[in-house]
C-alpha positions in Angstrom: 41.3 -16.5 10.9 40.0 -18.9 13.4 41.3 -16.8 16.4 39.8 -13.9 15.4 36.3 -15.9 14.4 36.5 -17.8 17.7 36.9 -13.9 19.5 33.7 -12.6 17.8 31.8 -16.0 18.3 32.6 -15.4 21.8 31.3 -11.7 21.5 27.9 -13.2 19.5 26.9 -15.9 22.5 27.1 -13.0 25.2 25.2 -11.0 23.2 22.4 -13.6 22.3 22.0 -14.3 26.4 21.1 -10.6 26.1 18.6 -11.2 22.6 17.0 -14.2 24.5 16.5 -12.3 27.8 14.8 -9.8 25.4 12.6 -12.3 23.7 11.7 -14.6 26.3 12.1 -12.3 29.6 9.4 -10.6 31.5 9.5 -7.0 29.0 6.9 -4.4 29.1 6.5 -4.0 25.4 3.6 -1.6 24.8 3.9 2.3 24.5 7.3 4.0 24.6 8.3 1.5 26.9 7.7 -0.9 23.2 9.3 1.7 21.0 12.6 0.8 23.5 12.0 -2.8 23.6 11.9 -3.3 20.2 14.9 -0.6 19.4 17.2 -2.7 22.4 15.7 -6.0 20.4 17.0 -4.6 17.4 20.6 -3.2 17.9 21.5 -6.3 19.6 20.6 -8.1 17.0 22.5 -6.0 14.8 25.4 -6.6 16.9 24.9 -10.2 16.4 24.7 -10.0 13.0 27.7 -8.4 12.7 30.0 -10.5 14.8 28.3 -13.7 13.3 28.9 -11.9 9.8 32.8 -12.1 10.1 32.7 -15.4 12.3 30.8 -16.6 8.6 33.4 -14.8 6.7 36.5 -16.6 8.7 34.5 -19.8 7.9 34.2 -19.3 4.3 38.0 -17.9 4.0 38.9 -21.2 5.9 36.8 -23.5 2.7 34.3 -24.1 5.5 31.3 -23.7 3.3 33.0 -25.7 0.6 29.9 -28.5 1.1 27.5 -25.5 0.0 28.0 -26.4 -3.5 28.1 -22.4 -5.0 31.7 -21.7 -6.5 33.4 -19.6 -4.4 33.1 -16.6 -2.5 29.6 -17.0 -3.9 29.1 -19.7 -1.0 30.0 -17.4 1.9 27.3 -15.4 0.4 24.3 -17.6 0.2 25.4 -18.9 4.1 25.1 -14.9 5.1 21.9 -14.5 3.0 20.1 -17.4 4.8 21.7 -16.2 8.2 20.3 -13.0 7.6 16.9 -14.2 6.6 17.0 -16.6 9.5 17.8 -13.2 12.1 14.6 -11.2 10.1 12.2 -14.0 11.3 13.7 -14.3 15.1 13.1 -10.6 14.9 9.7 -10.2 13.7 8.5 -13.5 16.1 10.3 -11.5 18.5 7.7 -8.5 18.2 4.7 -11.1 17.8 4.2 -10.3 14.1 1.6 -12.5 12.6 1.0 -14.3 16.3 -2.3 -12.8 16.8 -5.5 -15.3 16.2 -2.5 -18.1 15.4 -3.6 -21.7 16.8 -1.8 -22.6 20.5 0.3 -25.2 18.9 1.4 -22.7 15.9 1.9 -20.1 19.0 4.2 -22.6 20.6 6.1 -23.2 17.8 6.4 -19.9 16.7 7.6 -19.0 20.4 10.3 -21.8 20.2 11.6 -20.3 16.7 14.4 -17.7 18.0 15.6 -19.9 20.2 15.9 -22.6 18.2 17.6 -20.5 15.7 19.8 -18.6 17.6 21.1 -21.6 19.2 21.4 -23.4 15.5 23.6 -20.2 14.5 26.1 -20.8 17.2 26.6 -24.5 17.2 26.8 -24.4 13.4 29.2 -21.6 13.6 31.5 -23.2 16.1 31.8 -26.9 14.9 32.5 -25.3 11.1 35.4 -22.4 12.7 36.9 -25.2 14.9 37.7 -28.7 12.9 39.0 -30.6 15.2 35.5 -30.4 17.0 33.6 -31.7 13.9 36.1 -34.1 12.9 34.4 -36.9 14.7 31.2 -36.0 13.5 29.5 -37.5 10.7 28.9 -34.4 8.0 25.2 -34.1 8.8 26.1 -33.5 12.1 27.7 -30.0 11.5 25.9 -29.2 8.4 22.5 -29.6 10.4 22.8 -26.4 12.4 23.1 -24.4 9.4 20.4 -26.1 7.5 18.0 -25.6 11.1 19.0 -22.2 11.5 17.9 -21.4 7.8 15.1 -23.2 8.1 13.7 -21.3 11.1 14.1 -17.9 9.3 12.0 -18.9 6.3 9.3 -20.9 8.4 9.0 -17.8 10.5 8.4 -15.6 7.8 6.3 -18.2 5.8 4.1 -18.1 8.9 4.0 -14.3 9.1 2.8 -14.1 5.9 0.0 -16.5 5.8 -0.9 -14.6 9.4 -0.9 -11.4 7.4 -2.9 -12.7 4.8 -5.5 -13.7 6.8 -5.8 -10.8 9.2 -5.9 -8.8 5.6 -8.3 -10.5 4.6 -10.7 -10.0 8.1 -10.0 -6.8 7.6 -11.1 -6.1 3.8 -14.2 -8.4 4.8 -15.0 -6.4 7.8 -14.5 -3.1 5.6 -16.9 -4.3 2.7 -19.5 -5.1 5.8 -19.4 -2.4 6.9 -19.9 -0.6 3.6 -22.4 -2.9 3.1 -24.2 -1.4 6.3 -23.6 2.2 5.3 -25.5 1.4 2.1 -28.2 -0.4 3.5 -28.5 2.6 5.8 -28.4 4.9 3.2 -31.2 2.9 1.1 -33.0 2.9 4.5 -32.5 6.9 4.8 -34.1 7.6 1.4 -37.2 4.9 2.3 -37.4 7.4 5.5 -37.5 10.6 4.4 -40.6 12.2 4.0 -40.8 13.9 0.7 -43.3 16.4 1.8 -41.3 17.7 4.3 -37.7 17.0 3.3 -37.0 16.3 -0.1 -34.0 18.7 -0.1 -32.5 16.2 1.9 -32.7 14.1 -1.0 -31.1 15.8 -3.6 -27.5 14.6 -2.7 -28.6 10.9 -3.8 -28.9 11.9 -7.1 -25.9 13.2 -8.3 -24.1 11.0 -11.7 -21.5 9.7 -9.1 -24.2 8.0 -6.6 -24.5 4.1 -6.8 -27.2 3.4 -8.9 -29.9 2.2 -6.7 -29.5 4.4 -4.5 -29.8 7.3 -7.3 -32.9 5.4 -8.9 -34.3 5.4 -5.1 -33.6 8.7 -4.6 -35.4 9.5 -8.1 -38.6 8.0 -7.6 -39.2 9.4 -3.6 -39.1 13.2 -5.1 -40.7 12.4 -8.0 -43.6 11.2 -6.2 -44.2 14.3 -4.8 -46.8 16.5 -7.0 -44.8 19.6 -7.0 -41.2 18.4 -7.3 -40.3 20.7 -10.2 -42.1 23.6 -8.1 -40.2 22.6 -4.8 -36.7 22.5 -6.3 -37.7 25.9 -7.7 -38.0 27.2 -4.5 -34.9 25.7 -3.0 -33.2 27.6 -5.8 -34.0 31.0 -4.2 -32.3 29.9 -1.1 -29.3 28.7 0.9 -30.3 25.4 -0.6 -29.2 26.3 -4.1 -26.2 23.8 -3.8 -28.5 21.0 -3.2 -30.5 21.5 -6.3 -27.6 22.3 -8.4 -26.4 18.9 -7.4 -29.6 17.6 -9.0 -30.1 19.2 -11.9 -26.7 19.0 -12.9 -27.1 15.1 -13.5 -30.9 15.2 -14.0 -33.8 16.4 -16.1 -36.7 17.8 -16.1 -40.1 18.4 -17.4 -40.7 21.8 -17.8 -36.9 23.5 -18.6 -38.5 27.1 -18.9 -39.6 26.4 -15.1 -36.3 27.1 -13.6 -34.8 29.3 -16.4 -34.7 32.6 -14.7 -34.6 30.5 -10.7 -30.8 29.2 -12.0 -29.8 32.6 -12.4 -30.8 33.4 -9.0 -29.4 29.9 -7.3 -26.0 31.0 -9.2 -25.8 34.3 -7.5 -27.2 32.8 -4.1 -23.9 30.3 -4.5 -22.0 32.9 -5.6 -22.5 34.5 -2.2 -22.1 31.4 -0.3 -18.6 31.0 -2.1 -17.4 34.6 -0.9 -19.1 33.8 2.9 -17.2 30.8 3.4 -14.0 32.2 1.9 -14.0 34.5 4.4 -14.2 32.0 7.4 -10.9 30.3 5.3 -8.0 30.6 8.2 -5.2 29.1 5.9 -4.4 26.6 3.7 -6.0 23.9 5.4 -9.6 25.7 5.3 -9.0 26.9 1.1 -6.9 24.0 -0.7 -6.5 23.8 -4.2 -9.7 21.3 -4.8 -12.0 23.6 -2.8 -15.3 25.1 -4.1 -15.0 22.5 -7.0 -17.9 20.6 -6.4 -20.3 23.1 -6.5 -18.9 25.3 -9.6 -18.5 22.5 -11.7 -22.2 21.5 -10.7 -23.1 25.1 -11.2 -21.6 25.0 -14.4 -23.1 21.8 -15.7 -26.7 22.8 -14.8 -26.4 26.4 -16.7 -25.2 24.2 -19.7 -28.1 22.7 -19.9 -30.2 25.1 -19.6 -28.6 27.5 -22.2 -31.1 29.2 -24.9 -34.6 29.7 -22.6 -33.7 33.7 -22.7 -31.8 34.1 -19.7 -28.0 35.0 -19.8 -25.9 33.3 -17.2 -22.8 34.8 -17.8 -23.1 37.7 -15.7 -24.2 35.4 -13.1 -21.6 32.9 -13.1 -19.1 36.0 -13.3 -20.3 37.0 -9.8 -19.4 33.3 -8.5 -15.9 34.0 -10.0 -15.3 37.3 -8.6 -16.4 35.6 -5.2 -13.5 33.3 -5.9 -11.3 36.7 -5.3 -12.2 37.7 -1.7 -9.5 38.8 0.2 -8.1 36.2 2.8 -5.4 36.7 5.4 -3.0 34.4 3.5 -1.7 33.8 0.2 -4.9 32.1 -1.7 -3.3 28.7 -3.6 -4.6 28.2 -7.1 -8.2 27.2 -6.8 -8.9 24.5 -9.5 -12.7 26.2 -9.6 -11.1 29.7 -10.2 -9.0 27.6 -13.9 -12.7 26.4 -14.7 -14.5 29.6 -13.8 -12.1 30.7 -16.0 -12.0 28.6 -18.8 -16.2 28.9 -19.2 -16.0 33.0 -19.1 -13.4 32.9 -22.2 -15.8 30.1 -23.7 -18.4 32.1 -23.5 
């Protein structure tokens, strides 16, 4: 056993001259020229692994690890389970994991760390396969490597993680910034708008799913405009049917009779905006399953409402079903809106 371990402890030290020229040499490691540093970085370290993997195992079949303390084959175990931990951190140092924004002397360190355990690995290895080399040496002495090479592998990785951590948590604090600044533009969009002019434009603030200051906002700008009722009437009758269905289908209003006979007409105006647009549908990536789903189950919501004020919707919202049916040049996937279309007709 302590031929053959010597023979592929031999075969391990070539190769790490190769894993340190990797790690410390002059490497271009961004683009594909990365993608074959780092696959060069890893295979060699895989052969490493596996040569240092039986030199272990000639070790443990020879009692080396008999100071480890587990009973066993158990030992040989825990030596190749901190090896292995010890080769994860040379490897992920290796491709600068967690080194960004890390202080200079925690970079230096860091750098050090392959080295240190690659070198810790091999010494180790040697004095414990060979005992006439440690026999001289106080037990410290050759137990040390092993103990340094372990605890490379879990500082390493300790120190990844905290670097994660942290540039995890830049990141979720530069993300609730920026939502921050897409609210505050939003609130600042409503405080522009000019309600004479464009309150359609405000309609999609106040749909039930809008935060609630910017749907109170949204609220009080088009309700400070005289004719709001009249103006969403109006909308109705046009390509901007969607819009108010969006609003009435989570608000009130004063006069219900107002836009009784109007919602008919916005249902067959979106109706006819359905069938247009699934007629620009290319494939499955222009009509997906979700698709149109919004605005029936808006549509939908808003004829509940106004149910009873004389006007029957059900031819209506039969239109925007049978719109649902337009002929496309592929095979149509099943439409959630077509299921509730669907399930309101038999309802009603």
């Amino acid at each position: 056993m302590t031929v053959i371990g010597n023979l592929f402890l031999g075969i391990a030290a070539l190769v790490s001259i190769l894993i340190l020229n990797l790690v410390y040499g002059v490497h271009n490691r961004g683009g594909d020229a990365g993608v074959g540093y780092a696959w060069s970085l890893l295979l060699s370290l895989l052969v490493f692994i596996v040569c240092m993997g039986i030199v272990a195992l000639s070790i443990g079949a020879k009692g080396g690890y008999a100071w480890v303390g587990a009973p066993g084959t158990a030992r040989t175990m825990w030596v190749l389970g901190g090896f292995a931990l010890s080769m994860l951190g040379v490897f992920a140092v290796s491709m600068g994991e967690g080194m960004g924004g890390a202080p200079r002397f925690l970079y230096h360190v860091m750098k050090a760390a392959p080295l240190a355990a690659i070198l810790s690995v091999l010494a180790g290895a040697l004095l414990l396969l060979n005992e006439p080399l440690r026999s001289t040496l106080p037990p410290l002495a050759w137990r040390l490597p092993t103990f340094i090479a372990i605890g490379v592998g879990v500082m390493a990785l300790g120190f990844i993680m905290v670097a994660k951590a942290r540039v995890n948590a830049d990141i979720a604090k530069a993300a609730a910034e920026s939502h921050d600044s897409f609210h505050q533009g939003q609130l600042d969009n409503i405080d522009a708008t000019d309600v004479m002019k464009n309150m359609v434009f405000l309609l999609v603030y106040t749909d039930a799913n809008q935060k609630n200051d910017l749907r109170k906002k949204a609220l009080a700008k088009i309700k400070s405009r005289p004719d709001w009722q009249e103006e969403l009437v109006r909308r109705l009758q046009n390509d901007w049917a969607p819009e108010v269905f969006t609003f009435l289908a989570s608000n009130d209003v004063d006069d219900k009779a107002l836009f009784a006979e109007p919602i008919r007409q916005g249902v067959l105006i979106q109706a006819r905006l359905v069938r247009e647009n699934m007629r620009k549908c290319r494939d499955k990536y222009d009509l997906y399953q979700g698709r149109f789903t919004w605005e029936v189950e808006r549509v939908l919501r808003t004829v509940d409402k106004f149910q009873g004020l004389g006007v029957d919707y059900r031819p209506a919202v039969q239109e925007l079903r049978n719109a649902l049916d337009e002929p496309v040049s592929f095979e149509i996937p099943k439409l959630t809106a077509v299921r509730v279309l669907d399930k309101w007709l038999k309802k009603h």
